[in-house]
C-alpha positions in Angstrom: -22.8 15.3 -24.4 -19.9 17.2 -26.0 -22.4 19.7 -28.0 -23.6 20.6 -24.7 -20.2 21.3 -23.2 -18.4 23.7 -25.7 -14.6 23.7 -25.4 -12.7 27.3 -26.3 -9.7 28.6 -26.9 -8.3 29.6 -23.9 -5.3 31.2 -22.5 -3.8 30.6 -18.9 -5.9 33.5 -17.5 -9.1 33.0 -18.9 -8.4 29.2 -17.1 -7.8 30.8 -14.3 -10.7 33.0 -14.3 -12.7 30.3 -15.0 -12.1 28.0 -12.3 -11.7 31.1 -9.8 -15.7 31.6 -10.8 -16.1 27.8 -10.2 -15.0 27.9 -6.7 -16.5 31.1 -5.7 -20.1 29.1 -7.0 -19.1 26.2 -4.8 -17.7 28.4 -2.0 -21.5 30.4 -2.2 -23.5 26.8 -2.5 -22.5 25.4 0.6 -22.4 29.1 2.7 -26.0 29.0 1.8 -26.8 26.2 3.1 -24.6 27.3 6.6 -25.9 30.6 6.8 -29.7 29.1 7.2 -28.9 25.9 9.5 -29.9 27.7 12.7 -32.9 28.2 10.8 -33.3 25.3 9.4 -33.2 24.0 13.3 -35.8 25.8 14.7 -38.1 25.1 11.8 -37.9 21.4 12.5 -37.6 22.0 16.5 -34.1 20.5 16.6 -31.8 20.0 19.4 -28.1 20.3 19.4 -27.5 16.6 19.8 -29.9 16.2 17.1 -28.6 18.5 14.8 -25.4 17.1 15.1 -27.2 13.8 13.7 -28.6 14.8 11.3 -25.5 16.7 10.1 -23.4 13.1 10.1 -25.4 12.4 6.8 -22.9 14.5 4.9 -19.9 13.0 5.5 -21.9 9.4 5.1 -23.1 10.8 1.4 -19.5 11.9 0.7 -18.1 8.2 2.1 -20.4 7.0 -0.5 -19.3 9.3 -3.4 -15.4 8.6 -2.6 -15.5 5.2 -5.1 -17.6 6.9 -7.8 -15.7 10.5 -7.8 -12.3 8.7 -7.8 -13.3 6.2 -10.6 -15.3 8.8 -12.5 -12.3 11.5 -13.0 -10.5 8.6 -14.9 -13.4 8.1 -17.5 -14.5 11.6 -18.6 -12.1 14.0 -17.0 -12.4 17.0 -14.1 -14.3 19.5 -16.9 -17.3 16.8 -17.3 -17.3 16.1 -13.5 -17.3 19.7 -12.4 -19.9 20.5 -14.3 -22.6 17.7 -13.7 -21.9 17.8 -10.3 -21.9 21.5 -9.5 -25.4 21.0 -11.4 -26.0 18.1 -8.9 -24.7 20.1 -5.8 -26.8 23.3 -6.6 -30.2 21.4 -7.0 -29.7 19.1 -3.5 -28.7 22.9 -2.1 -32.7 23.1 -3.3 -33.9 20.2 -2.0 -32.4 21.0 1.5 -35.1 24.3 1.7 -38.1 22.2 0.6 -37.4 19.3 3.4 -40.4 19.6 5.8 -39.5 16.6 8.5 -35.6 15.0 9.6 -35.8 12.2 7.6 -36.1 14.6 3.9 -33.3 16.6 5.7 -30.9 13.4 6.4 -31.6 12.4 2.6 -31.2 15.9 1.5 -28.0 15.9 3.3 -26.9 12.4 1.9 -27.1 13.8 -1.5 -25.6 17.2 -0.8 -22.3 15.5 0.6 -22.2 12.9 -2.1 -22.1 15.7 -4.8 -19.9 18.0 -2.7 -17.4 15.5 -2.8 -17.3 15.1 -6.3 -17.2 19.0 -6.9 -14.5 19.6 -4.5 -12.3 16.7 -6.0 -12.9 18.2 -9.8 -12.6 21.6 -9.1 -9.2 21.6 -7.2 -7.9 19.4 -10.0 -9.0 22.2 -12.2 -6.8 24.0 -10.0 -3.8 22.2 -9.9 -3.9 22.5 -14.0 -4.0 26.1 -14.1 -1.3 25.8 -11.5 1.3 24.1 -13.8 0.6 26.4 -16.6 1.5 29.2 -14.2 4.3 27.4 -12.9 4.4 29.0 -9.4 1.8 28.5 -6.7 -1.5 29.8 -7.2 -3.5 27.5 -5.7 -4.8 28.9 -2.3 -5.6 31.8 -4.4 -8.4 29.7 -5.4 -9.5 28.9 -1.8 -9.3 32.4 -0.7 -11.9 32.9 -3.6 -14.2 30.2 -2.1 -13.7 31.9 1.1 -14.9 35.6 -0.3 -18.0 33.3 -1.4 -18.3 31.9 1.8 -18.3 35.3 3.2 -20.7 36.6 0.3 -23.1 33.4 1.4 -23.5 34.9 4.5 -24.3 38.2 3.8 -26.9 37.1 1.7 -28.0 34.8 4.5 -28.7 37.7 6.6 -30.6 39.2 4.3 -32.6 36.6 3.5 -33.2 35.7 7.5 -33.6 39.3 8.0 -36.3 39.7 5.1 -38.0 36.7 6.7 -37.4 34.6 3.2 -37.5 31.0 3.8 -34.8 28.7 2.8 -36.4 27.1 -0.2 -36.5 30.9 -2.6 -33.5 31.6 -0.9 -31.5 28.1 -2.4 -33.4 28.9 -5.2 -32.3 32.3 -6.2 -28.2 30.4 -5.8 -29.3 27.8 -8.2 -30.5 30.1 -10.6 -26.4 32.1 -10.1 -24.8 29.1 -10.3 -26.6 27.6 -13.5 -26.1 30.9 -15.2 -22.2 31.2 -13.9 -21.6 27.9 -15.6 -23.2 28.4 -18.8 -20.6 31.5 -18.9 -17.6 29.9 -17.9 -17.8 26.0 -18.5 -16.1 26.3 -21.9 -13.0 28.3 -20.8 -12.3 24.7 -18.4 -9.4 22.5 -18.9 -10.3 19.5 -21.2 -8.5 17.3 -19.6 -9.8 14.0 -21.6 -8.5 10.8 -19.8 -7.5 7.8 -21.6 -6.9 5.6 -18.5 -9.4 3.2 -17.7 -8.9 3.9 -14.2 -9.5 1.7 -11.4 -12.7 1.9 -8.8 -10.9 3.0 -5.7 -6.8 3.1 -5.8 -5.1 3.1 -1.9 -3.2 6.2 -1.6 0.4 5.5 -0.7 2.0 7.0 3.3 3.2 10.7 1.8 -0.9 11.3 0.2 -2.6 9.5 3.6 -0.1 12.0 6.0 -1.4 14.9 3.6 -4.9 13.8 4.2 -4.8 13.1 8.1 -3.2 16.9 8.1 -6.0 18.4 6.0 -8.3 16.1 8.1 -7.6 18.0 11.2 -7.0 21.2 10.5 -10.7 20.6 8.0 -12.3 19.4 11.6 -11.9 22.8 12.8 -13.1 25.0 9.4 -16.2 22.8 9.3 -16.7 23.6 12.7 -16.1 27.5 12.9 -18.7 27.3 9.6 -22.0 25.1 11.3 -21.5 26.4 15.1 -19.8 29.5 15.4 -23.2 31.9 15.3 -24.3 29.2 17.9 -21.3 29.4 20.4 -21.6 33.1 20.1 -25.5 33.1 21.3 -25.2 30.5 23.5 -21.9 30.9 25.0 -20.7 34.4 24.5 -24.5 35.6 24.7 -24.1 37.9 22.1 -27.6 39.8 20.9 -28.7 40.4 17.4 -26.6 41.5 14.8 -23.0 40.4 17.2 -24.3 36.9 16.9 -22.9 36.8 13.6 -19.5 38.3 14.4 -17.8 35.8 15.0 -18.4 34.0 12.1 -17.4 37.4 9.9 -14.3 37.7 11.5 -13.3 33.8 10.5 -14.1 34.2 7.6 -12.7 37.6 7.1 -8.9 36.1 8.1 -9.4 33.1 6.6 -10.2 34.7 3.0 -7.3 37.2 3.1 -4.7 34.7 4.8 -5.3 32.4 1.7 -4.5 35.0 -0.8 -0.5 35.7 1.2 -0.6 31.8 1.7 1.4 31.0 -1.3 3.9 33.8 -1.2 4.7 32.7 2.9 5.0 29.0 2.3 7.1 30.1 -0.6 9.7 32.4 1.6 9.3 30.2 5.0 8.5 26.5 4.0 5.5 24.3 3.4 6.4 22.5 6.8 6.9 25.8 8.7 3.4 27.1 7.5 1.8 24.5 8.3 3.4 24.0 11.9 2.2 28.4 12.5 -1.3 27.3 11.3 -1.6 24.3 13.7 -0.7 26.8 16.4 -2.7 29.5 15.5 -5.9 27.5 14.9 -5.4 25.9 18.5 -4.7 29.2 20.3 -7.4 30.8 18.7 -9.9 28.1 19.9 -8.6 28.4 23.1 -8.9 32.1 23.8 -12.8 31.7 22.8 -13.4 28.9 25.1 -10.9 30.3 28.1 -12.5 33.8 27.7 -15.5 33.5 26.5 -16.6 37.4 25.9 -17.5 39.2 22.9 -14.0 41.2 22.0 -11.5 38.2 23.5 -14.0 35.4 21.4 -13.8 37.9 18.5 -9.5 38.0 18.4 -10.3 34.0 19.0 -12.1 33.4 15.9 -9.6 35.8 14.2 -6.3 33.5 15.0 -8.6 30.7 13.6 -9.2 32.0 10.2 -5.6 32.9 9.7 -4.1 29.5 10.9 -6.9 27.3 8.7 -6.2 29.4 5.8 -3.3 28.0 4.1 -3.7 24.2 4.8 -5.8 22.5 2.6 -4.7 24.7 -0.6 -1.2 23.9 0.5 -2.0 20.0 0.9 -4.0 20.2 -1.9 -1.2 21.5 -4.1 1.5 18.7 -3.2 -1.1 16.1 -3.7 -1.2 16.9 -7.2 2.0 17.1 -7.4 2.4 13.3 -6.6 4.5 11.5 -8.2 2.8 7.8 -7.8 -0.7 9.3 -9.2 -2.3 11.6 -11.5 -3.3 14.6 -10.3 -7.1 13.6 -9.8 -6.3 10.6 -8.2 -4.2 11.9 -5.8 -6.4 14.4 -4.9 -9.8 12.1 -5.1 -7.5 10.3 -2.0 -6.3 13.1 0.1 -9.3 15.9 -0.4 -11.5 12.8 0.4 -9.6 12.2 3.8 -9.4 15.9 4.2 -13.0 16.8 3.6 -14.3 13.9 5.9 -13.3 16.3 8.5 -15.1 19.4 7.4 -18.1 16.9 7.3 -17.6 15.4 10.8 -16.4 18.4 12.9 -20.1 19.8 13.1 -22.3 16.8 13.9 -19.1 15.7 16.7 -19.5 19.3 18.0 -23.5 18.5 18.4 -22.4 15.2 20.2 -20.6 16.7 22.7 -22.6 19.8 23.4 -25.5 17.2 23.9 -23.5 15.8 26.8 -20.9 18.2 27.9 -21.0 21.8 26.6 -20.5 23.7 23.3 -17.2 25.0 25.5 -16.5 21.4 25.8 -16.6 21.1 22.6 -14.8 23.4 21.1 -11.8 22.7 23.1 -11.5 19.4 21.9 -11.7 20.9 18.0 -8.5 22.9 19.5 -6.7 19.6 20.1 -6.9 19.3 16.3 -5.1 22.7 15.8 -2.4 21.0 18.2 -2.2 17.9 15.5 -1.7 19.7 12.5 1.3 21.2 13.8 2.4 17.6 15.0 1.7 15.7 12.1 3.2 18.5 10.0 6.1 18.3 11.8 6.5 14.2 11.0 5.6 14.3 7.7 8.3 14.6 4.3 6.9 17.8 3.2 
């Protein structure tokens, strides 16, 4: 194993260039997969209700993967784990263009949350090392670069939908950039080689659960914007062609440059005042789209939304590993765990309630978890 995974000499920039390339691979894997769900849908003649079930098999694969990640981190370190399981999330990125009826999806989907979970746990560890080296807060920089590759996902989305290429060469042609991105990078990681036997699952103490229940929330409403925000803007705003995927841009647009100021603000104003302005800006920004649901008010809507989810989960993620009751990849197996079961469950709740209510509807209740981030933010010793 080691002579496959070749450790250099590196110095605190090459780390951080290394795990920047890491998260903009991740951040491109699972836009790939976001920028073809609508098509995806009509290929297997989905509803919204049923989408949104099938979608619930992600957060059930990453449930799954929450023992194994958290155990796994203790026995070979975040290095090994990034790598085998960006491997692993890239090839079920594959398998999710070859599925040709719901049950290969559901699987598909199992698989794809169970290794996402594992890559997002190992790779924001990575993070929180190159932090300390730095010794000043760097780490939504990192998010911001997932977010460019989220936004870099979709562009190549639309060109593949536009160019009428189907999923499966689409997914394909990632894998092939991420394999290649990790052969170039892998050995500029942080060796971090654990000692500790490490139990199966350790309980998070009240400060990591509070950070976890606040990433939850505000992660409800980025997983959201993500899977449903082309849909809300043809079915609700009724916007043609090319402004059905404006709304999307814009979030993404805000979110990827309010991650890269994040650090300096929270520095200046306070983690628990940041947090409190993104809670409010998230819910206002839903609120606008579903109270004034036209192309240029929906647009500003989606804009408030990427700047208030922006700075949340990098700004969690860095005081979980900054714990003082658990390493650093413990503590952030617990909270990003928590965190990301909202990413996972905000889209398939979102088909729920369109199913019975309205996409409006539903929407409006992803803006009452805007509302709790500020709340919970404002309880918690932060």
């Amino acid at each position: 194993m080691e002579s496959l995974l070749p450790t250099y000499h590196f110095s605190k920039r090459t780390l951080r260039i290394a795990v920047g390339a890491m998260f903009f691979m991740t951040g491109l894997c699972f836009a790939s997969w976001a920028s073809r769900i609508a098509t995806i849908q009509q290929n297997l003649n989905l509803s919204d209700a049923a989408l949104g079930g099938v979608l619930f098999a992600m957060p059930v694969g990453l449930m799954c993967s929450l023992p194994f990640s958290g155990w796994v981190i203790t026995k070979i370190g975040s290095r090994k784990l990034l790598i085998g399981a960006l491997i692993t999330y890239s090839s079920c990125l594959v398998t999710l263009g070859l599925a040709q009826n719901t049950l290969q999806l559901i699987i598909c989907l199992m698989l794809f949350g169970f290794a996402s979970n594992a890559v997002n746990i190992s790779v924001n560890t990575q993070a929180v090392a190159a932090e300390k080296l730095y010794q000043k807060p760097i780490l939504a920089s990192f998010h911001g670069i997932w977010s460019l590759a989220g936004f870099t996902g979709a562009g190549i989305g639309t060109f593949m939908i536009g160019k009428n290429i189907i999923p499966f060469y689409h997914f394909g042609i990632v894998f092939i950039i991420i394999i290649i991105t990790i052969a170039l990078v892998s050995g500029y990681l942080k060796n971090d080689k654990v000692t500790s036997s490490g139990p199966v699952f350790v309980m998070p103490d009240s400060s990591l659960i509070k950070l976890g229940v606040i990433a939850f929330c505000s992660l409800i409403c980025e997983g959201a914007m993500f899977d449903w925000s082309v849909i809300y803007f043809k079915k609700v705003v009724l916007a043609h062609g090319a402004w059905m995927g404006a709304g999307y841009t814009a979030f993404m647009l805000t979110m990827a440059s309010g991650r890269f100021v994040a650090d300096w603000f929270a520095h200046r104003f306070g983690l628990k005042r940041t947090l409190q302005i993104s809670g409010v800006l998230t819910a206002t920004g839903l609120l606008i789209a579903v109270i004034f649901p036209y192309l240029f008010t929906a647009l500003a809507g989606f804009l408030l939304v990427g700047f208030g989810v922006s700075s949340v989960v990098p700004l969690v993620y860095s005081a979980a590993g900054r714990s003082k009751t658990m390493s650093p990849g413990v503590a952030l197996a617990a909270v990003s765990t928590i965190g990301f079961m909202g990413f996972l469950i905000g889209p398939p709740i979102i088909g729920f309630i369109a199913g019975l209510a309205s996409l409006r509807a539903s929407f409006t209740l992803i803006a009452a978890m805007g509302i709790c981030v500020t709340i919970f933010s404002t309880k918690a010793k932060i």
